[in-house]
C-alpha positions as CSV (number, residue, x, y, z in Angstrom):
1,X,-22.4,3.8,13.2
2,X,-22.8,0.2,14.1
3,X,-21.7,-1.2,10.7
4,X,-18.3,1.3,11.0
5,X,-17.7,-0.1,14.6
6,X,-18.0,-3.8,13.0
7,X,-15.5,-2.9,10.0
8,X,-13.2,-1.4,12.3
9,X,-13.3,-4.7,14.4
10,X,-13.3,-6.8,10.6
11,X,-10.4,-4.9,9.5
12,X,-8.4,-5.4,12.5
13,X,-9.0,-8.9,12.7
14,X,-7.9,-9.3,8.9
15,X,-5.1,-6.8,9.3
16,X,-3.7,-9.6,12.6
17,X,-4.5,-12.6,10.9
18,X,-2.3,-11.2,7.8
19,X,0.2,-10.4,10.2
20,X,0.7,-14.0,11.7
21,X,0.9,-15.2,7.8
22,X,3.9,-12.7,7.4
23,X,5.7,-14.4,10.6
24,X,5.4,-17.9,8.9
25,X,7.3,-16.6,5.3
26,X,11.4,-17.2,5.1
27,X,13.6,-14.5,7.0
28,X,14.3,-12.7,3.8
29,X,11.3,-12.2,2.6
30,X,9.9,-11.4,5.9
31,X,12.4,-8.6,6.3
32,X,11.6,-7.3,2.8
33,X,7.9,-7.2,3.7
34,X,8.3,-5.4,6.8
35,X,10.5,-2.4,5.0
36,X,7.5,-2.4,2.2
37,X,4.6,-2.5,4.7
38,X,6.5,0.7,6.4
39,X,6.5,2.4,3.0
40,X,3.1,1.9,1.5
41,X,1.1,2.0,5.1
42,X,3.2,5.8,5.2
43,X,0.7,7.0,2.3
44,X,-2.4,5.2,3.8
45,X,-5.7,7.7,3.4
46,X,-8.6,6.7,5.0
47,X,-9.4,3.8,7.3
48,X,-6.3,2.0,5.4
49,X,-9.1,-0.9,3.9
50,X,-7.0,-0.1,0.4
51,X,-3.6,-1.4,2.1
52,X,-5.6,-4.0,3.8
53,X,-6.2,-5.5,0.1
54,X,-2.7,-4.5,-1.1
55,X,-1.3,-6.7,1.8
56,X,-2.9,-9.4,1.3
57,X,-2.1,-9.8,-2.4
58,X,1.5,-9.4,-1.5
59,X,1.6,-11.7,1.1
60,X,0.1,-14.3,-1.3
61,X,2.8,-13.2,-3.8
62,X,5.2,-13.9,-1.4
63,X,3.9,-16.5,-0.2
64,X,3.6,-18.7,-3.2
65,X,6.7,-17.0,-4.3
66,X,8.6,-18.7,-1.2
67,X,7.4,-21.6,-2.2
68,X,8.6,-22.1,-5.5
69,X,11.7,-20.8,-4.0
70,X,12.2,-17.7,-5.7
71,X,15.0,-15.5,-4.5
72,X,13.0,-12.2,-2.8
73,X,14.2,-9.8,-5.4
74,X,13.7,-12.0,-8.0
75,X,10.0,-11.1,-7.0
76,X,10.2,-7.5,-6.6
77,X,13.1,-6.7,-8.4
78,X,16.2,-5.1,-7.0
79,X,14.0,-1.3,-7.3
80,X,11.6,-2.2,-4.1
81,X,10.8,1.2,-3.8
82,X,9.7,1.3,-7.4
83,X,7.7,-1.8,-6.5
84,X,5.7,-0.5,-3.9
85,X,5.1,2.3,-6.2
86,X,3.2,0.1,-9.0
87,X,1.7,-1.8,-5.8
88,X,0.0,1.7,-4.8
89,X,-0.2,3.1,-8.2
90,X,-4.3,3.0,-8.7
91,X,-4.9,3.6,-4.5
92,X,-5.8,6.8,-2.9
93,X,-3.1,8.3,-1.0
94,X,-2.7,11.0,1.5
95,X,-0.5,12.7,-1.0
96,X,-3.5,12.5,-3.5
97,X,-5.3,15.6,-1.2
98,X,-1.8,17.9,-1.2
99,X,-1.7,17.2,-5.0
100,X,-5.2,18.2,-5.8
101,X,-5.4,21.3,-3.3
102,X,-1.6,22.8,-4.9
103,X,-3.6,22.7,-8.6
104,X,-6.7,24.0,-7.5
105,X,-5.0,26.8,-5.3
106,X,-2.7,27.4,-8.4
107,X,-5.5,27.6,-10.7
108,X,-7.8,29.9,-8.3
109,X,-4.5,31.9,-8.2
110,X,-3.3,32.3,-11.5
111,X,-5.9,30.9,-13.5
112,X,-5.7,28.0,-16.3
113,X,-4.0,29.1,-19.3
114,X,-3.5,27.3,-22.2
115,X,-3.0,24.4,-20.4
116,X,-5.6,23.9,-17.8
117,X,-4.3,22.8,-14.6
């Protein structure tokens, strides 16, 4: 119980000090950050420590990004919601659960058929 109390405290330290990074990156890009942290953290499963990573690469993508003065979308391209989805693309999601319980009720159900479900 003691080492989940002192990742909790870890993860919320990271997940502020990742913050205060974001306020320091140009208006644009800050404002495109803030709409994709809305999106991914919406299919966070878990104790979040997956988005926790996530973040933090794309801050450093936008960060260095910035810095080399790249236009935001010329970073994410003008599909940010396609973006986010290749950013989440090999992390659990909440969505992961309703997928797997609709196949196995469907196959409890129905049963496989030729193709298994």
């Amino acid at each position: 119980m003691l080492e989940l109390i002192k990742k909790m405290i870890g993860d919320k330290k990271d997940y502020r000090e990742q913050m205060e990074r974001v306020k320091a990156l140009p208006e644009d890009y800050r404002f495109v950050f803030e709409k994709i942290h809305g999106y991914m953290w919406g299919f966070a499963v878990g104790d979040g420590s997956d988005m926790l990573k996530i973040q933090r690469d794309l801050i450093e993508l936008f960060e260095a990004s910035a810095a080399d003065g790249k236009h935001v979308l010329d970073v994410t391209g003008q599909d940010v919601a396609h973006f986010c989805d290749e950013l989440l693309r090999d992390t659990r999601k909440w969505t992961d659960n309703f997928r797997k319980k609709l196949n196995h009720d469907m196959k409890n159900k129905i049963g496989g058929g030729s193709d298994t479900i």
